[in-house]
C-alpha positions as CSV (number, residue, x, y, z in Angstrom):
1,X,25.4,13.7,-15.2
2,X,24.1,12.0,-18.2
3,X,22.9,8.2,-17.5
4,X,22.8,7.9,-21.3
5,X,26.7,7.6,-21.5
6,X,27.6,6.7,-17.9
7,X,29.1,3.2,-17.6
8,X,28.6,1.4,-14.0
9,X,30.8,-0.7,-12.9
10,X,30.6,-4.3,-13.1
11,X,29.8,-6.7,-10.3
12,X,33.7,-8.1,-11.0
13,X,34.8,-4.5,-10.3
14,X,32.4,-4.0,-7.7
15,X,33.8,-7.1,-5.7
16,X,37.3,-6.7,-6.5
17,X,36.8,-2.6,-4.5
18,X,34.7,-4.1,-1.7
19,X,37.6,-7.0,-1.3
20,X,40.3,-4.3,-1.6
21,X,38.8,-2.1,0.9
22,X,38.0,-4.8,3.5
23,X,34.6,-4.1,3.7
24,X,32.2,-6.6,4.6
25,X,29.0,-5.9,2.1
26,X,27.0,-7.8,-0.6
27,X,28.3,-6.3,-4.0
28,X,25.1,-7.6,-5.3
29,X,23.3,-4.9,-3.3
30,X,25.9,-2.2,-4.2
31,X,25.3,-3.2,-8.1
32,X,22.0,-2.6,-7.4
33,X,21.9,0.9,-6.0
34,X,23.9,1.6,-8.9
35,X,21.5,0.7,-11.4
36,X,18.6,2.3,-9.2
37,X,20.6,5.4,-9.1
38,X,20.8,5.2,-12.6
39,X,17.1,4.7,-13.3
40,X,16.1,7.7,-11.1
41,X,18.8,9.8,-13.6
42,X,16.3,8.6,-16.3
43,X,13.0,9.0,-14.2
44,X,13.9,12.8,-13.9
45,X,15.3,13.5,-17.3
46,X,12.2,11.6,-18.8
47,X,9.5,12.4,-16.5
48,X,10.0,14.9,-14.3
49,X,12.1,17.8,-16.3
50,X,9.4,18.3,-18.9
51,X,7.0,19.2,-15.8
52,X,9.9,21.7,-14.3
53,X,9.9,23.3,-18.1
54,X,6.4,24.0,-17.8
55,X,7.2,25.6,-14.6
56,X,6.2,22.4,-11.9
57,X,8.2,21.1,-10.0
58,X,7.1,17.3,-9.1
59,X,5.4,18.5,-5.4
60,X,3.4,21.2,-7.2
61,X,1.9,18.6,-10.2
62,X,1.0,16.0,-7.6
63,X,-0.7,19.0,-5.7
64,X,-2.6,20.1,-8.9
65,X,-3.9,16.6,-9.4
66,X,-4.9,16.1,-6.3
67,X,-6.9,19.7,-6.1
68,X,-8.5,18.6,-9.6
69,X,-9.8,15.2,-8.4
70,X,-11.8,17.2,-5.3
71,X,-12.4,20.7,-7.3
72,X,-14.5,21.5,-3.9
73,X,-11.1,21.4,-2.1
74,X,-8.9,19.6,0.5
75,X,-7.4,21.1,3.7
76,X,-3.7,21.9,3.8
77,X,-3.2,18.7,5.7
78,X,-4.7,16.4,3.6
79,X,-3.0,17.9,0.9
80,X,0.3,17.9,3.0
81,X,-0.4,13.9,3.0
82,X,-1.2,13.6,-0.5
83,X,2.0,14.9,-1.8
84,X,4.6,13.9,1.0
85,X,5.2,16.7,2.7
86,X,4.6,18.4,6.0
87,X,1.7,21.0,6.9
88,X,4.1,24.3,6.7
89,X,6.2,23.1,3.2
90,X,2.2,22.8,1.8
91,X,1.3,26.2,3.0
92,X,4.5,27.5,1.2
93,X,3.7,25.4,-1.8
94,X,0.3,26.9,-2.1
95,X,1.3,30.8,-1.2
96,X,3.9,30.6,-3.5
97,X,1.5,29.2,-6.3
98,X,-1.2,31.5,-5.5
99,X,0.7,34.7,-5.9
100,X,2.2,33.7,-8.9
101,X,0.6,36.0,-12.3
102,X,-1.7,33.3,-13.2
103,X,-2.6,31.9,-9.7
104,X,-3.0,27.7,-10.4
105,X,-4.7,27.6,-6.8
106,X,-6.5,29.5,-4.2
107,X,-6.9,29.3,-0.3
108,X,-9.9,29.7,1.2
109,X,-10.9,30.0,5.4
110,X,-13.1,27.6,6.3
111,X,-16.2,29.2,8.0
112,X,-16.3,26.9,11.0
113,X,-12.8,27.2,12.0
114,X,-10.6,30.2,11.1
115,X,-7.4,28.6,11.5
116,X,-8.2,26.0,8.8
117,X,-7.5,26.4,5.2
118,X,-8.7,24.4,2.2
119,X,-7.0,24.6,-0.9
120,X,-8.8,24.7,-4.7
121,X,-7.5,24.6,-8.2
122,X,-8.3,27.5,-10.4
123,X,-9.2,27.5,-14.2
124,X,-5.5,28.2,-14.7
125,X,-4.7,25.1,-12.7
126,X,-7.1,23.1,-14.3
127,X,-6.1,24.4,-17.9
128,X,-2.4,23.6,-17.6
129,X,-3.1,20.3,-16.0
130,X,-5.4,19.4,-18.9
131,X,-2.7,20.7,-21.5
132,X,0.2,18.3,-19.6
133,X,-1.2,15.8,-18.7
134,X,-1.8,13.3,-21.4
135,X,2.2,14.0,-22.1
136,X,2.6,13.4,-19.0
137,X,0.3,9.9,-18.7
138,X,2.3,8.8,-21.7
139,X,6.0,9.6,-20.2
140,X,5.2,7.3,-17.4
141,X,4.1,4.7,-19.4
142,X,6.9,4.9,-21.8
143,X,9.2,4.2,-19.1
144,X,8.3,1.0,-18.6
145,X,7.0,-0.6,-21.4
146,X,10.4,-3.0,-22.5
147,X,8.9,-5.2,-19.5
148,X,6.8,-7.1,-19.9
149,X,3.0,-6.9,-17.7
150,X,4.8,-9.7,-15.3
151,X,8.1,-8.3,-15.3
152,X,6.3,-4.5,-14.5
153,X,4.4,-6.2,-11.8
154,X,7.1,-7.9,-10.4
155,X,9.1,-4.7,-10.3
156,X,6.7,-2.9,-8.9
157,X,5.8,-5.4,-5.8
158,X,10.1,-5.0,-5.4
159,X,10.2,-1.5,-5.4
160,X,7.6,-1.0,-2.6
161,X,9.5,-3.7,-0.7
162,X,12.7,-1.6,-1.0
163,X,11.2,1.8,-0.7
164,X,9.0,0.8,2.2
165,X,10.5,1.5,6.2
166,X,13.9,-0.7,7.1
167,X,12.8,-4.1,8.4
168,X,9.5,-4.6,6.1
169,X,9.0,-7.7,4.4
């Protein structure tokens, strides 16, 4: 779907469907998810597809970053933490990225416990995060910029309320 050219629904037609359906539920909030779903349409068309045409998906960039700010290397776990996802998706994620023809990572055994693995970036890594990421820097901040600083903050503080655990305030 193209958000470009997609025309929500207005809050009139909103509340006449939620009247005509006898539903009990703010159309204000429904209007809302609307235009969030929306947004997210532009987030990934803007943001995250020219990542995925350089071959990352958003899990695999966040990983990269993450392995370039501690070049010495973070366990699997921590790494798991860093980019939302559990212990076994990570060790996937970094298999999968190490066997690739120009490995972006590497797994190493930690001497004091065998089980343990710490993940590095590799010159590749570091090369195509150096190439992207400026692009990348100014996508995000593109997005944003008809705000204004207030608005953005404002936003922001919304967002985390929203995107936090039910019941937060």
């Amino acid at each position: 779907m193209n958000y470009r050219i997609r025309k929500l629904p207005s809050l009139e037609t909103i509340k006449k469907n939620v009247k005509k359906a006898g539903v009990r539920l703010a159309p204000e909030a429904a209007a809302l998810t609307l235009s969030l779903l929306n947004c997210a349409s532009r987030v990934q068309e803007e943001i995250i597809a020219p990542l995925e045409r350089e071959g990352l998906s958003e899990g695999k960039f966040l990983l990269l970053m993450a392995l370039r700010e501690q070049p010495s290397g973070l366990g699997v776990r921590e790494l798991a933490l860093r980019v939302g996802v559990t212990p076994p998706t990570m060790s996937v994620m970094l298999r999968r990225m190490r066997q690739a023809s120009k490995p972006l990572v590497r797994v190493e055994r930690l001497a004091d416990d065998a089980r343990a693995r710490r993940g590095q970036i590799t010159s590749e890594g570091i090369e195509l995060i150096g190439r992207i990421f400026p692009g990348h820097l100014k996508r995000v901040a593109a997005f944003s910029e008809r705000l204004s600083g207030q608005e953005r903050r404002e936003l922001a503080r919304l967002l985390l309320k929203l995107s936090g655990p039910a019941g937060d305030e």
